[in-house]
C-alpha positions as a Markdown table, in Angstrom:
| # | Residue | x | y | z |
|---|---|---|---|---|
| 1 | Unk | -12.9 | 4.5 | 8.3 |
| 2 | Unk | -11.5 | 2.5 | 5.3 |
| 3 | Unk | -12.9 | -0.7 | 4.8 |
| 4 | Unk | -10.2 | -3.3 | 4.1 |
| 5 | Unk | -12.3 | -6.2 | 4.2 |
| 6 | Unk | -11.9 | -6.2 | 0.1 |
| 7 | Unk | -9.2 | -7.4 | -1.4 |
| 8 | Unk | -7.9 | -6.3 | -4.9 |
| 9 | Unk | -6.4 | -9.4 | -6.6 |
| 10 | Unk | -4.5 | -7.2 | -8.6 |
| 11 | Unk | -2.4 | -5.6 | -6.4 |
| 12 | Unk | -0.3 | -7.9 | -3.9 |
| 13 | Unk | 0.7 | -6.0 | -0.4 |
| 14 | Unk | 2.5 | -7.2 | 1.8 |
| 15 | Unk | 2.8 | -4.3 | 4.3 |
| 16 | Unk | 0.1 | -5.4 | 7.4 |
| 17 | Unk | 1.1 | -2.3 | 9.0 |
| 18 | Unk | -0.8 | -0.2 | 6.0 |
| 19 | Unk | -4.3 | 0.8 | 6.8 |
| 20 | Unk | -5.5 | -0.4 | 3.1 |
| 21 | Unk | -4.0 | -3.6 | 3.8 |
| 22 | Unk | -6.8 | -6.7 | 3.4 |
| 23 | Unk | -7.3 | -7.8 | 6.7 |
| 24 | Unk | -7.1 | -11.8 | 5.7 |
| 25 | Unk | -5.0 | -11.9 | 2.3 |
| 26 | Unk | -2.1 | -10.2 | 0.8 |
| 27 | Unk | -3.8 | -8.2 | -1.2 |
| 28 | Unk | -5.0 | -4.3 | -1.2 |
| 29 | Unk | -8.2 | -2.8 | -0.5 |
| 30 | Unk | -8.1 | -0.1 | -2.7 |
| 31 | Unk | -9.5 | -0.2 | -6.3 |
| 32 | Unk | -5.8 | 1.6 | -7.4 |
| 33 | Unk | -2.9 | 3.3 | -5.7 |
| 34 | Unk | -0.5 | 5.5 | -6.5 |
| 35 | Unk | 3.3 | 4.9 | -6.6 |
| 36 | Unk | 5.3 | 7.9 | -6.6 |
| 37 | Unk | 9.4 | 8.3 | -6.1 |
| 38 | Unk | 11.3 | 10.3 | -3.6 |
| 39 | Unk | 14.4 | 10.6 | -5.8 |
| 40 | Unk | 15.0 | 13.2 | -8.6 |
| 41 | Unk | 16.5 | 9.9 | -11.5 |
| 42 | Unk | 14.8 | 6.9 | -10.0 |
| 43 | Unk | 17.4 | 3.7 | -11.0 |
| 44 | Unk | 17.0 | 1.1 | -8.6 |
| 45 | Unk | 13.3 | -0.4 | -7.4 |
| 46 | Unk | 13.9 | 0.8 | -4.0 |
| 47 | Unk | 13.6 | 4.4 | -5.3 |
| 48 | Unk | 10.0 | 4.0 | -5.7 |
| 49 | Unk | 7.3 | 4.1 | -2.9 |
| 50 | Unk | 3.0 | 3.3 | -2.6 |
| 51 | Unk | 1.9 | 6.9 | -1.8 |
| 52 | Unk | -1.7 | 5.6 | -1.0 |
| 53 | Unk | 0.1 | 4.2 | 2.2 |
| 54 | Unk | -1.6 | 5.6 | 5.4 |
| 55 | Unk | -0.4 | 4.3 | 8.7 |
| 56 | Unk | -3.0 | 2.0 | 10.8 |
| 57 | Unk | -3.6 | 3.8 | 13.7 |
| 58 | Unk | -1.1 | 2.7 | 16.2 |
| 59 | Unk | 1.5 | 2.3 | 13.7 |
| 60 | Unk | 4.8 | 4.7 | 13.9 |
């Protein structure tokens, strides 16, 4: 079970539905994460995804 009860001030999240998400702030739990693309020529930011997302359980 992750703990998300620490929050890393240097990297904002906004996504509550994540499982790394800080339970109280905006903020991530992890120590770092990895951001990745699913397009072959990223251009635009929306090209460009967290891959340490994980679903909290419940989530679709």
């Amino acid at each position: 079970m992750t703990d998300n009860s620490y929050a890393n001030q240097s990297i904002a999240c906004t996504v509550t539905n994540c499982k790394n998400h800080n339970s109280t702030k905006n903020f991530c739990s992890l120590e770092s994460i990895k951001v990745g693309t699913h397009e072959a020529n990223p251009t635009v930011c929306q090209c460009t995804d967290c891959q340490s997302f994980e679903a909290k359980s419940g989530c679709q």
